[in-house]
N, C-alpha and C positions, 0 to 999 in steps of 0.2 A: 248408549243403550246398555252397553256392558257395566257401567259404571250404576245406573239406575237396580239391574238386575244386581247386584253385587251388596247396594244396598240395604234393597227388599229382602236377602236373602243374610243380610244380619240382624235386620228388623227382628226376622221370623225368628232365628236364634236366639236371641234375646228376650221376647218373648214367649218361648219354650226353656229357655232358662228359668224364667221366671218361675214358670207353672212348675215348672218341676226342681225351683232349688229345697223347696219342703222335705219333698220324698228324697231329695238326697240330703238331705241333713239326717234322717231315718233311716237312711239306707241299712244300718245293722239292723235295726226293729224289724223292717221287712223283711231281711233274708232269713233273721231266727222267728218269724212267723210264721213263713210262707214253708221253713224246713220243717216249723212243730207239726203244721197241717197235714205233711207228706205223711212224718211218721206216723200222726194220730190215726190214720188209714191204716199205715203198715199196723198197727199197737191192733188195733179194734180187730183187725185181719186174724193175725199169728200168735197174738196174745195167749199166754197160759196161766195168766197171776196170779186167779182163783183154784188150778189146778194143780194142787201136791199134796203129796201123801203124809199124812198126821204121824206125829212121835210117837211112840209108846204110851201107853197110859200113864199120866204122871202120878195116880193114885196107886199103882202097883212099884211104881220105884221102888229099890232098896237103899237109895243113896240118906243121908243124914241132913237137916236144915244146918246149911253153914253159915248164911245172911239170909236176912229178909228187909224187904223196903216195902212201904206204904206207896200205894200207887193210885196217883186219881186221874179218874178217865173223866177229859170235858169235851162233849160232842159240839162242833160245831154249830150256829145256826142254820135257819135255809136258805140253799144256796139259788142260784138264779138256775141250776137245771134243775136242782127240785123245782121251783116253780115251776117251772116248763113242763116238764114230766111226770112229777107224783102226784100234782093234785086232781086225777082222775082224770076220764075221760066226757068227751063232748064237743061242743063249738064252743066252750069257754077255753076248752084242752088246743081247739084249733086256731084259734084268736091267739093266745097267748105263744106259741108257735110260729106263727105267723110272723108275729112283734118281734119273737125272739132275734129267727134267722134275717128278717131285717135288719136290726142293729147290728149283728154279727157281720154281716157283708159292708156294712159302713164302717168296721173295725179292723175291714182285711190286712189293709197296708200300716196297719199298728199293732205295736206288740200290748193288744188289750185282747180280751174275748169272753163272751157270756159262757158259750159254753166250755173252753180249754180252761185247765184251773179257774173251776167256774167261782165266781166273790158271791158274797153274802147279797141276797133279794132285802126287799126294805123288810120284808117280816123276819128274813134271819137277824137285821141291825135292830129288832124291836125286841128281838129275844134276847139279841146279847146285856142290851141298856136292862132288860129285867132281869138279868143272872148278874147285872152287876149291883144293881138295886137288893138283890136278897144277898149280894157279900156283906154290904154297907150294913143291914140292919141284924138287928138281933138274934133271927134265927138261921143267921149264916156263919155263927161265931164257929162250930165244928167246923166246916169247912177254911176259915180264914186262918183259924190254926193250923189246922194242917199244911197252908201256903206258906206261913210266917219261918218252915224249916223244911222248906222242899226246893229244889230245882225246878225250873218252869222249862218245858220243851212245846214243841211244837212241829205239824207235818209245816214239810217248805210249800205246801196247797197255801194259798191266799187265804181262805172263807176259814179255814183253822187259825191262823196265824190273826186274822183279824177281830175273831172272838174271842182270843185269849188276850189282845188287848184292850179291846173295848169293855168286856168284861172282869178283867183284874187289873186294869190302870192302876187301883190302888195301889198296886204292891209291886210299882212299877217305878218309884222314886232311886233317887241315887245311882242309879245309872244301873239297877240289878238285869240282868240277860234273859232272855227268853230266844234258848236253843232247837233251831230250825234243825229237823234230821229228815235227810231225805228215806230213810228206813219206816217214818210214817205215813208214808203217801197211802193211799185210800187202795183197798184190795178189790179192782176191778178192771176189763178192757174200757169201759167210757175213757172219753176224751177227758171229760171232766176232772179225771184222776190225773192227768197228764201237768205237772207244771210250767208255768210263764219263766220263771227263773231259773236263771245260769247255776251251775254247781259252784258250791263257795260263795253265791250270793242268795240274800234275804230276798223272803218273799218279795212281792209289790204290794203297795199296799194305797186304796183308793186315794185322792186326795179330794176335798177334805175329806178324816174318817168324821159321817155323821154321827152327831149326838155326842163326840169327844174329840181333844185334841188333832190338830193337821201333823201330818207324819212329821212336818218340819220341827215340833214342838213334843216330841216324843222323847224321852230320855232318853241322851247319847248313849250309843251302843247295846239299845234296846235287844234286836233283833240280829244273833249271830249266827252265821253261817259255815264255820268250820267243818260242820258234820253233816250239810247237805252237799250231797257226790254227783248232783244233779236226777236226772230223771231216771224213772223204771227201764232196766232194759227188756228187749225181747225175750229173752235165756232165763229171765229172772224170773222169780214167783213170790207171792206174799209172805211161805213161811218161812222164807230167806232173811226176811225183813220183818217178821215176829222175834225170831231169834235172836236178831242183829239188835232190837232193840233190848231185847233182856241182857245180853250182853254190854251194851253202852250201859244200862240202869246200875248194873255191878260190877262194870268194870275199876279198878282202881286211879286207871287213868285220866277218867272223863267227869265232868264237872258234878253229878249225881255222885261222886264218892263221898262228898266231902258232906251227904245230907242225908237226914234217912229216908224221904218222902220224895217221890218225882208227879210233878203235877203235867198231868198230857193234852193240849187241845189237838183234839184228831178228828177221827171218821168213823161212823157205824157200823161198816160189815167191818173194818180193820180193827176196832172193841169187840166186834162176837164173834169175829173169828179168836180171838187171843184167847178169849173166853173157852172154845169150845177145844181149842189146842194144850190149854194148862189146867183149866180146871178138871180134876178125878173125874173119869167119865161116869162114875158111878154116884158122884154131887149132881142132884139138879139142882138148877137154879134156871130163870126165865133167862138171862144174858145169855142163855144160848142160842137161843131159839125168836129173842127179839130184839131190835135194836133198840140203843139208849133215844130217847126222844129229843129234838134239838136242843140246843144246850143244855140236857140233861147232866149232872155229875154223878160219878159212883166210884166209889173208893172200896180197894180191897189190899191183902197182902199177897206178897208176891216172892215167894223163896227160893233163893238156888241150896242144891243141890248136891254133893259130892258125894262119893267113895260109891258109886253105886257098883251095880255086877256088869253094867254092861261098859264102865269107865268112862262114858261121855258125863259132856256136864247139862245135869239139867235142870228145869224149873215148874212151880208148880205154884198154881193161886189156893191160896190156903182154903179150906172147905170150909162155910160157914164165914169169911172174909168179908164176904161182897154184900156191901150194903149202900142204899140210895141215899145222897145228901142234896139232890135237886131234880124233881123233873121228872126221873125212873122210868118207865119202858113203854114204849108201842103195844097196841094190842089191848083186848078189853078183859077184862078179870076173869071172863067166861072162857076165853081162849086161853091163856094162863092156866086155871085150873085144870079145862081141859088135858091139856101138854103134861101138867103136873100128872095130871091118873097116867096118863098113856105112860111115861116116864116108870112110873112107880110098879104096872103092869109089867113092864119090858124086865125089871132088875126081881121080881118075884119068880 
């Protein structure tokens, strides 16, 4: 009898070995998913990223242009919580919802997720294939110059990381870098902001990437990560990491010295905030006030600063810089001009 019981009861182990030697070959993916989860609560909770106080007007500086770089801003596509979220409400809004946190919960025990570091929906992969379509042909020759003598960066968010390759694979041969900065992360509490990857490592990236090359056939050492310190923390705020990136663009040290032009795939309030913190408060321009549209581009100059009276260093997008080389802004021409009078009122 004892012998019988002794049996059944390695059977049963064995068995339950089975079922669960999976989740422990994942054992790491589940504890750093099940930790991002905790914190994404804590983040959404205590969060202040969007709250800090604006520099000085960089249009009243007394400081002198000591450098200036050419800087192109490339939005993202859309991502699976834009799907989820921006495209209005209704029962399409609650369907899609529905779908979402489904899949989510079959992605618990894996370190994947629709909405944490949320990837690009099939219409953001439809966008990028069409910003990469208008490099390839003729009226994207402005833009493809300006690549051919820029540094390529990138937020360590997947949906950024994965439009700057699927969109400029061209310029992606011989092994040239496309530098992941965790100082680009998206300026917001969502979760979505929160990235899947470890500090010091590259994004993740789908497999296969649709419409282009499998990650495994990517130019060696594409995607580096030196300069991602891992995630936002709670203490921190966005224009911590506005700064931090004007700093890395002019720094001597960092791979953007050796270029005059830094080409960015990022995020929209983290483009109109930079916007509304460097541009002379007394420039309009719409990039204040709207964001760039999915993989939209727009290029401007971007200067530092020195000898000024208050002795820090600082930086300023030049007035009259910022111009659209794909895509250009949300919002209808009426709303635009709008903004423009009210603008124009405010500075009379």
């Amino acid at each position: 009898m004892v012998a019988w019981a002794a049996a059944l009861w390695l059977l049963a182990a064995l068995c339950l070995g089975a079922l669960l030697a999976p989740l422990w070959s994942r054992l790491d993916e589940v504890r750093r998913k099940l930790a991002l989860v905790a914190y994404g609560g804590l983040y959404l909770v205590l969060s202040r990223d969007g709250q800090f106080q604006l520099p000085p007007d960089p249009g009243k500086s007394s400081g002198s242009v000591c450098k200036t770089k050419t800087i192109v801003f490339v939005r993202h596509g859309e991502s699976s919580w834009n799907e989820c979220f921006n495209r209005g409400v209704g029962l399409g809004a609650l369907l899609r919802v529905a779908l979402a946190l489904a899949q989510e919960l079959a992605m618990l025990l894996s370190l994947d997720s629709l909405f944490f570091d949320s990837p690009l929906s099939r219409e953001g992969l439809s966008q990028a294939e069409e910003l990469r379509r208008f490099l390839e042909c003729p009226d994207g020759s402005e833009l493809r110059g300006l690549c051919g003598a820029a540094v390529l960066a990138s937020s360590c968010l997947r949906r950024a990381a994965c439009t700057g390759l699927l969109a400029f694979r061209w310029a992606l041969g011989d092994g040239r870098p496309v530098w992941a900065l965790s100082c680009l992360q998206e300026i917001s509490r969502n979760v979505d902001t929160l990235t899947l990857c470890a500090a010091h490592r590259p994004p993740p990236l789908p497999a296969p990437l649709p419409g282009g090359p499998a990650p495994g056939s990517l130019p060696a050492g594409c995607l580096q990560a030196a300069y991602n310190f891992g995630n936002k923390g709670l203490a921190g705020n966005g224009g911590q990491r506005l700064e931090a990136f004007c700093e890395w663009a002019f720094s001597d040290c960092s791979p953007a010295a050796l270029q005059p032009a830094v080409v960015v795939f990022g995020h929209s309030l983290w483009f109109r905030t930079f916007f509304q913190v460097f541009l002379p408060h007394a420039a309009y321009h719409e990039c204040k006030h709207a964001k760039i549209v999915n993989c939209g581009v727009v290029a401007f100059e971007l200067e530092l600063l020195g000898g000024s009276e208050s002795g820090r260093t600082e930086y300023r997008v030049r007035p009259g810089s910022v111009r659209t080389l794909y895509g250009g802004f949300e919002g209808s021409k009426q709303k635009r001009r709008q903004r423009c009078a009210e603008h124009r009122k405010k500075q009379d």
